[in-house]
Every structure is written in structure tokens, then in C-alpha cells.
One Martini backbone bead per residue (centre of mass of N, CA, C, O) as a GRO file, in nm:
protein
  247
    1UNK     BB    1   0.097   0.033   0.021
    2UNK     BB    2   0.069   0.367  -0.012
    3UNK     BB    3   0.027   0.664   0.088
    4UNK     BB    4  -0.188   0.728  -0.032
    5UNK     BB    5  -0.367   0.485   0.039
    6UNK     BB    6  -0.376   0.559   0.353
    7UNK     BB    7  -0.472   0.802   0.375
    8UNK     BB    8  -0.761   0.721   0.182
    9UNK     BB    9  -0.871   0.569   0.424
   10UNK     BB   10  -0.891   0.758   0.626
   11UNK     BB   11  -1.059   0.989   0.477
   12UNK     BB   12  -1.302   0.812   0.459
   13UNK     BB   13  -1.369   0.789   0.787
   14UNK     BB   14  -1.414   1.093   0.767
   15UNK     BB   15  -1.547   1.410   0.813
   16UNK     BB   16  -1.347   1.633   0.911
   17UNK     BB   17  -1.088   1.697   0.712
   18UNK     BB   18  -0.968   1.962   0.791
   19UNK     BB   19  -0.829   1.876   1.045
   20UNK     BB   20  -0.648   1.684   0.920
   21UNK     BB   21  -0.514   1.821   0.704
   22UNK     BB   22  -0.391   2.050   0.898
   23UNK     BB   23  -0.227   1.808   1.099
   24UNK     BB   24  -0.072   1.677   0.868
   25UNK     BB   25   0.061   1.909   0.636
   26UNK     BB   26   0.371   2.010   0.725
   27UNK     BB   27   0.311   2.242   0.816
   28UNK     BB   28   0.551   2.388   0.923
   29UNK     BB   29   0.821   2.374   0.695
   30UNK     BB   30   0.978   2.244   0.422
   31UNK     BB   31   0.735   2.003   0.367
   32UNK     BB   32   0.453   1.892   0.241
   33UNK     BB   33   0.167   1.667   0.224
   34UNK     BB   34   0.145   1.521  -0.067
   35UNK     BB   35   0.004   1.231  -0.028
   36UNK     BB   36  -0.249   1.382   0.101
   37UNK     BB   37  -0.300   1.544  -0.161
   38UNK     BB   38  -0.364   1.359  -0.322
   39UNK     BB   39  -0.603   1.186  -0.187
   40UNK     BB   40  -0.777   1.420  -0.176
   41UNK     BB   41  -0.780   1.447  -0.501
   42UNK     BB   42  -0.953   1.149  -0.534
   43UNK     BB   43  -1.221   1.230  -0.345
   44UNK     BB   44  -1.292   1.495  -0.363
   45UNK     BB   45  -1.518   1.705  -0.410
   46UNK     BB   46  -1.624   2.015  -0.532
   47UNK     BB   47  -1.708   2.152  -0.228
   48UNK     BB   48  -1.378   2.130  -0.159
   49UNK     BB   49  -1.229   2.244  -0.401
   50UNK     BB   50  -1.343   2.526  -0.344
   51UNK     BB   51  -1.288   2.596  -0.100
   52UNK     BB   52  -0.981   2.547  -0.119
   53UNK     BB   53  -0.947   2.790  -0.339
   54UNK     BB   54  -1.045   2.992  -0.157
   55UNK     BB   55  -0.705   3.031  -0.078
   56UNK     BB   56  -0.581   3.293  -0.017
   57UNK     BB   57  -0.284   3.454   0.098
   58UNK     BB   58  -0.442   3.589   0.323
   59UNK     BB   59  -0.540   3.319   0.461
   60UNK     BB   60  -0.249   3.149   0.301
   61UNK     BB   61   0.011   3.156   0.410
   62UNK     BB   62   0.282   3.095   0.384
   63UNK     BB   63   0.350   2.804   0.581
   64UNK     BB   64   0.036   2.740   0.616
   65UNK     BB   65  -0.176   2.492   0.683
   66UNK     BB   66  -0.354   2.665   0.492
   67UNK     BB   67  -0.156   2.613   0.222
   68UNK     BB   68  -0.255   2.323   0.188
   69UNK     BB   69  -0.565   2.334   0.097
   70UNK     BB   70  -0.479   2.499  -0.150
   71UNK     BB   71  -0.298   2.265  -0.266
   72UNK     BB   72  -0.523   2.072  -0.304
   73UNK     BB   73  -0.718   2.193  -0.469
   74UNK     BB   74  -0.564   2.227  -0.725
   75UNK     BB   75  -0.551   1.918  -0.754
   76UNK     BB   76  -0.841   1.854  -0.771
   77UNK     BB   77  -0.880   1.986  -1.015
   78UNK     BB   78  -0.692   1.790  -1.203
   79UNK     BB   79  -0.941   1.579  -1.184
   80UNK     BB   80  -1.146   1.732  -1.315
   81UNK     BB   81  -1.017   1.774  -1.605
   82UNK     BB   82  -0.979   1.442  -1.619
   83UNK     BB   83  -1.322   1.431  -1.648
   84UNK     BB   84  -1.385   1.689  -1.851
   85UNK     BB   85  -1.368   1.979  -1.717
   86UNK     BB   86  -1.166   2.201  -1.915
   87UNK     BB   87  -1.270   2.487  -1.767
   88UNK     BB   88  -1.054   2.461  -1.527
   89UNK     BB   89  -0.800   2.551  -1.652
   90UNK     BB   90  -0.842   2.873  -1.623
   91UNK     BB   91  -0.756   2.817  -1.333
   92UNK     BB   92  -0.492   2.721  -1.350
   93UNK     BB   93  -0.367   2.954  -1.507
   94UNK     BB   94  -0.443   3.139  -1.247
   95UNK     BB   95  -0.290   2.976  -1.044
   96UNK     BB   96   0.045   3.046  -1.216
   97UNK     BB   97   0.082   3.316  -1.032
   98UNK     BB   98   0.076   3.278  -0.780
   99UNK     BB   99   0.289   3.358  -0.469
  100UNK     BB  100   0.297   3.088  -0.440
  101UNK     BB  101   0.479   2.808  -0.439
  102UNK     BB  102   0.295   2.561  -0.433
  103UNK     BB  103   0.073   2.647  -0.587
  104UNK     BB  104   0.242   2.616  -0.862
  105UNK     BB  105   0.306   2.340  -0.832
  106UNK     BB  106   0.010   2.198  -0.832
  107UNK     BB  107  -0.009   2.268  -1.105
  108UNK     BB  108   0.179   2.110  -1.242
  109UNK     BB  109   0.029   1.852  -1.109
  110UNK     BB  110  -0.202   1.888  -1.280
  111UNK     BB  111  -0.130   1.873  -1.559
  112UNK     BB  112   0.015   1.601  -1.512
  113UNK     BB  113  -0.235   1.463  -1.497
  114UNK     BB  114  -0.333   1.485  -1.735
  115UNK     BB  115  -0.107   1.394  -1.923
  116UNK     BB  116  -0.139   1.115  -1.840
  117UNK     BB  117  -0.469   1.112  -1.966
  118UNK     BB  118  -0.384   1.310  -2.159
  119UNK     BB  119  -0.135   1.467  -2.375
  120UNK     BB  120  -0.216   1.589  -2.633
  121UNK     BB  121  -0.404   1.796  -2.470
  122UNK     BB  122  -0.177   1.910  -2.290
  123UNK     BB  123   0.001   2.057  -2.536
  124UNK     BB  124  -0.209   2.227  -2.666
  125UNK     BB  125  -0.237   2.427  -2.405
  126UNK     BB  126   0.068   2.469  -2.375
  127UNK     BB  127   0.054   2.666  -2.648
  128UNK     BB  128  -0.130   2.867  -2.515
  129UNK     BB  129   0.042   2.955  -2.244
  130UNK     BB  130   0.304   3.026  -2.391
  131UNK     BB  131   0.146   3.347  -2.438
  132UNK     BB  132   0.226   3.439  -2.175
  133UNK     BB  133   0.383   3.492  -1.892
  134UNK     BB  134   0.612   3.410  -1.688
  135UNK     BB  135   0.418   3.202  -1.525
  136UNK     BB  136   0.334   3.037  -1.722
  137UNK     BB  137   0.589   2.926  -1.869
  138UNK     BB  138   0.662   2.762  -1.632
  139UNK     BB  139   0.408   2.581  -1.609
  140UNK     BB  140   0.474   2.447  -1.872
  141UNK     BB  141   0.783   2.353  -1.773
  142UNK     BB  142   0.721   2.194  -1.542
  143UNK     BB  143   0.448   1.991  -1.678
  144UNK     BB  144   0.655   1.855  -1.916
  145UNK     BB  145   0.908   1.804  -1.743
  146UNK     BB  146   0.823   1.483  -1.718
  147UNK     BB  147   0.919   1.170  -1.785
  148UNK     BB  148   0.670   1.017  -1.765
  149UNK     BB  149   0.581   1.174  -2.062
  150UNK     BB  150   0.854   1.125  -2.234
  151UNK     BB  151   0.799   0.852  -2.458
  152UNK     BB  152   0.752   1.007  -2.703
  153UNK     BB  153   0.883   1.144  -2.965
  154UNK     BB  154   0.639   1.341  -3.078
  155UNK     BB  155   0.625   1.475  -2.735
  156UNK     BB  156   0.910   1.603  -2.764
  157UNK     BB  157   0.919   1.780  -2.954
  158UNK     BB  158   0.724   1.965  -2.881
  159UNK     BB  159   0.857   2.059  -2.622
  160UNK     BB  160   1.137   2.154  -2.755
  161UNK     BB  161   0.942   2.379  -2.876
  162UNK     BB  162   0.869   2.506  -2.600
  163UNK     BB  163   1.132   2.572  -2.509
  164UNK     BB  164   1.257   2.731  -2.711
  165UNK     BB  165   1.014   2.978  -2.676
  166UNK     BB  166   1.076   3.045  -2.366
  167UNK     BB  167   1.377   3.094  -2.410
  168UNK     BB  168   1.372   3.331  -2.623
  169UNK     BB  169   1.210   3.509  -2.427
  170UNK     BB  170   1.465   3.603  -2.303
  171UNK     BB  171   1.514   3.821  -2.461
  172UNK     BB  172   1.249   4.025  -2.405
  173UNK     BB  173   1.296   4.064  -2.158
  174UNK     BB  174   1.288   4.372  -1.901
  175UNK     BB  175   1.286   4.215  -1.643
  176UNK     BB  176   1.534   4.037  -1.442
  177UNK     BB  177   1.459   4.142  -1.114
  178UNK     BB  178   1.232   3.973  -1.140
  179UNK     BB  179   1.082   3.711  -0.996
  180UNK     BB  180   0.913   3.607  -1.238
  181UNK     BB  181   1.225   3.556  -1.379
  182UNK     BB  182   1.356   3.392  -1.162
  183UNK     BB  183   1.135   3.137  -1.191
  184UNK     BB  184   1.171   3.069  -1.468
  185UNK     BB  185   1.518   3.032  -1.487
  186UNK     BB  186   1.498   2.810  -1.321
  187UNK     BB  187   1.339   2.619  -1.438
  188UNK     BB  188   1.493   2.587  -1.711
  189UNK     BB  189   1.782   2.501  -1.516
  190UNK     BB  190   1.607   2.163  -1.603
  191UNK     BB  191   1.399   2.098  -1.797
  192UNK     BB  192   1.604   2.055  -2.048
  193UNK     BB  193   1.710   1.797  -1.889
  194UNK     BB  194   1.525   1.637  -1.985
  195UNK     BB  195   1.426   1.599  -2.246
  196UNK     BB  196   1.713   1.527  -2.334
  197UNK     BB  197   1.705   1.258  -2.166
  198UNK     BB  198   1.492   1.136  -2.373
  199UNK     BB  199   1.606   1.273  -2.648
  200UNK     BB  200   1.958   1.308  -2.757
  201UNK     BB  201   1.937   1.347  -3.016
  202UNK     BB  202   1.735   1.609  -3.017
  203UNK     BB  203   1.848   1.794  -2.784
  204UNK     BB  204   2.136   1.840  -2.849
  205UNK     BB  205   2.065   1.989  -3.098
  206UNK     BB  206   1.925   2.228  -2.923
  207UNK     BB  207   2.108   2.299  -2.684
  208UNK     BB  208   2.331   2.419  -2.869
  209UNK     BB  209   2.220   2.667  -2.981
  210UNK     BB  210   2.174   2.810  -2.668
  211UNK     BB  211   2.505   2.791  -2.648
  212UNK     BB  212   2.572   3.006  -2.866
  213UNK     BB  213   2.470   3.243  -2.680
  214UNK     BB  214   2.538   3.551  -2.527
  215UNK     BB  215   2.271   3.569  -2.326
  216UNK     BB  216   2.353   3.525  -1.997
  217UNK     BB  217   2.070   3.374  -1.922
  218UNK     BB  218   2.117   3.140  -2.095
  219UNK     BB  219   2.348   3.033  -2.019
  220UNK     BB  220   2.291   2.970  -1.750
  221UNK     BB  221   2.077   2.761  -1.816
  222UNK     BB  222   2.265   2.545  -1.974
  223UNK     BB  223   2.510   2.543  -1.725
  224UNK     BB  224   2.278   2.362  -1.593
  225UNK     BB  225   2.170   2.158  -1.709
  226UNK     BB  226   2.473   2.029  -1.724
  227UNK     BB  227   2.482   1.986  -1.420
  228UNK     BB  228   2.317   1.725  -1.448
  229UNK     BB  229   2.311   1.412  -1.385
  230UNK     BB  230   2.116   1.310  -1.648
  231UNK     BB  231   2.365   1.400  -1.840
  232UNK     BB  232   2.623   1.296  -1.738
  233UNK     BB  233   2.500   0.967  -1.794
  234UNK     BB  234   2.411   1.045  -2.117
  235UNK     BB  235   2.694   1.266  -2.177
  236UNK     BB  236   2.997   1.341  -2.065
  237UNK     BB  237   3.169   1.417  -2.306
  238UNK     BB  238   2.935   1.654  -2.369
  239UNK     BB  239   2.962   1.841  -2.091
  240UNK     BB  240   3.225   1.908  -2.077
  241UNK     BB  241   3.275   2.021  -2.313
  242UNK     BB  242   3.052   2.261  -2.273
  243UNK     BB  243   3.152   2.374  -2.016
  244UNK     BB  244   3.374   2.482  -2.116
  245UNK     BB  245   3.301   2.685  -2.355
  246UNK     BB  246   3.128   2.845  -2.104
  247UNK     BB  247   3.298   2.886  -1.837
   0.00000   0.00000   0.00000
């Protein structure tokens, strides 16, 4: 039996949710108790995940157990997008913004769900996602580069496809110095390595053009991406090579 399934065997006897949920949360802490929230993901009906969407910020704030509901809630979404509920993605593109990061993490976890249901149109989706803000690209680029998804070629192709079009836009970003500049160079600075170590033929020959540009953080993006244990067991004489090359 795994955690999720021992969660979810408590949360079917009890009435009181709200109460197990805060006080198993692991909030505050370093990490929040995802196997409670994917159960909670797995069982709880509408009028619970609705409930614990409206957890902005003002009333869960970061490392609150009251931000682990706003959490759960999140993850509840990606079950109803995949149950068909579609109109739902608009919830989660605009909780991919929200100032927490738990919640933004929940949302890649939930498009993650879709995807596993339906890749196929998770990445329709995240083409629409794609032109949008600087956290919208991060939600795209944390969503689609989990190895569990990128199994079949013509799937790591399209990721390919968009993870190229998120680094360019890093050439037109305005303020450098923004949060949401910060989160999204960092998602960057792994994304590519799952994606290249999913398909290394194709990969490696899109991370070398990005290796060639100029503009600062694009290069740190990619010297990170290379110092990554999956790239190194992929093919460490073409990793040190190019970590040379980058200085």
C-alpha cells in the first residue's frame, strides 16, 4: 500500500476533513504532505475543492497549513480537468501565477494529471499557455518536462518546440530583476535536461543552438541544465565538452 492509498483510506472515515488535513499538513516545515494531498486529490467532490480554491493568500499564507488546503484544492482541479471538466484549466492557468509557490507547484502537478490522461491535449493546451506571462511559461515548462510524460518521440519533439520558443523569449524579457524572471530561469535551468535526456538526439542538438548565444542567462540556463546527474550519465564527454566551452 502506498502513502497515498493509506491517506486515503483515513480521509473515507472521517467527516471532518478540514481538521485531519491542517494537522497532518507538515506545514510549517520544509515540505507539505503531498501523498495527503494527492489523496484528498483523488476522493474529495467539488464543493471541497472549491472551498479550499478560495485560500488566497491573504488568509493561507506561505508555510501555513492553511496553504497546504489551497494546495489540495489545486491538485482536486487537475481530477476534474481529467474527469473532463476542461473549463477548469482557466483555474488553473490563473493559479499559475498565484505569489505561493506551493500553489504554483500544485498547478504543474495537475496539469501533470492531465497529462498522464490525455498528453495529446496537454500540450495543445500549454501552446495556448505558452504566450502568456513569465509565470504562465514556467507552469508550461515545469508541466511537461517529467519523464513519465516524455515516453513517445513525436511528445518530446513538441516539448522541444516549446521549450525553444520560452528560452527565446528570455532575449525580450524587460526587467531581469523580477520575481517572476527568477522563477522561470530557474525552472529553465532543468527543464532542458529532462526533455534532452528523454530523446538525446534530438535534444542535444537544440540545447547546442542555445549554447551558442550571447545573452547571460540564457547561457546560465544552459550551464545549469549541463551540470545536471542526468545529462552526465547521458553523455559526460559532450557535457564537459560544452561546460569548456561555457566557462
Amino acid at each position: 500500500m502506498t502513502k497515498v492509498d493509506h491517506y486515503a483510506q483515513i480521509l473515507q472515515t472521517l467527516t471532518d476533513w478540514d481538521s485531519y488535513l491542517l494537522q497532518n499538513s507538515g506545514l510549517p516545515g520544509p515540505r507539505g504532505n503531498i501523498e495527503l494531498g494527492r489523496a484528498f486529490a483523488r476522493l474529495a467532490d467539488e464543493t471541497a475543492i472549491e472551498k479550499y480554491l478560495s485560500y488566497s493568500a491573504d488568509v493561507a499564507p506561505v508555510n501555513s497549513p492553511y496553504e497546504f488546503l489551497a494546495f489540495c484544492g489545486v491538485l482536486g482541479l487537475g481530477r476534474l480537468v481529467v474527469e473532463g471538466q476542461r473549463e477548469r484549466l482557466a483555474v488553473l492557468r490563473h493559479k499559475a501565477s498565484d505569489p505561493r509557490w506551493r500553489i504554483r507547484e500544485a498547478v504543474a502537478m495537475a496539469l501533470q494529471q492531465f497529462g498522464c490522461a490525455d498528453m495529446p491535449a496537454l500540450v495543445e493546451e500549454m501552446k495556448r499557455w505558452v504566450h502568456g506571462g513569465l509565470m504562465e511559461k514556467r507552469a508550461v515548462a515545469a508541466a511537461l518536462c517529467e519523464p513519465v510524460l516524455l515516453q513517445e518521440q513525436w511528445i518530446v519533439q513538441h516539448v522541444l518546440d516549446i521549450l525553444d520558443q520560452i528560452t527565446g523569449s528570455i532575449k525580450q524579457a524587460s526587467d531581469r530583476k523580477s520575481e517572476e524572471f527568477r522563477v522561470l530561469r530557474k525552472a529553465l535551468g532543468y527543464c532542458w535536461s529532462v526533455a534532452v535526456a528523454a530523446r538525446p538526439e534530438m535534444g542535444k542538438v537544440r540545447m547546442e543552438k542555445w549554447m551558442n548565444e550571447k545573452d547571460r542567462d540564457i547561457r546560465w540556463i544552459m550551464k545549469e541544465n549541463l551540470r545536471k546527474n542526468r545529462l552526465l550519465r547521458m553523455d559526460g564527454e559532450w557535457v564537459a565538452k560544452w561546460l569548456e566551452r561555457l566557462g
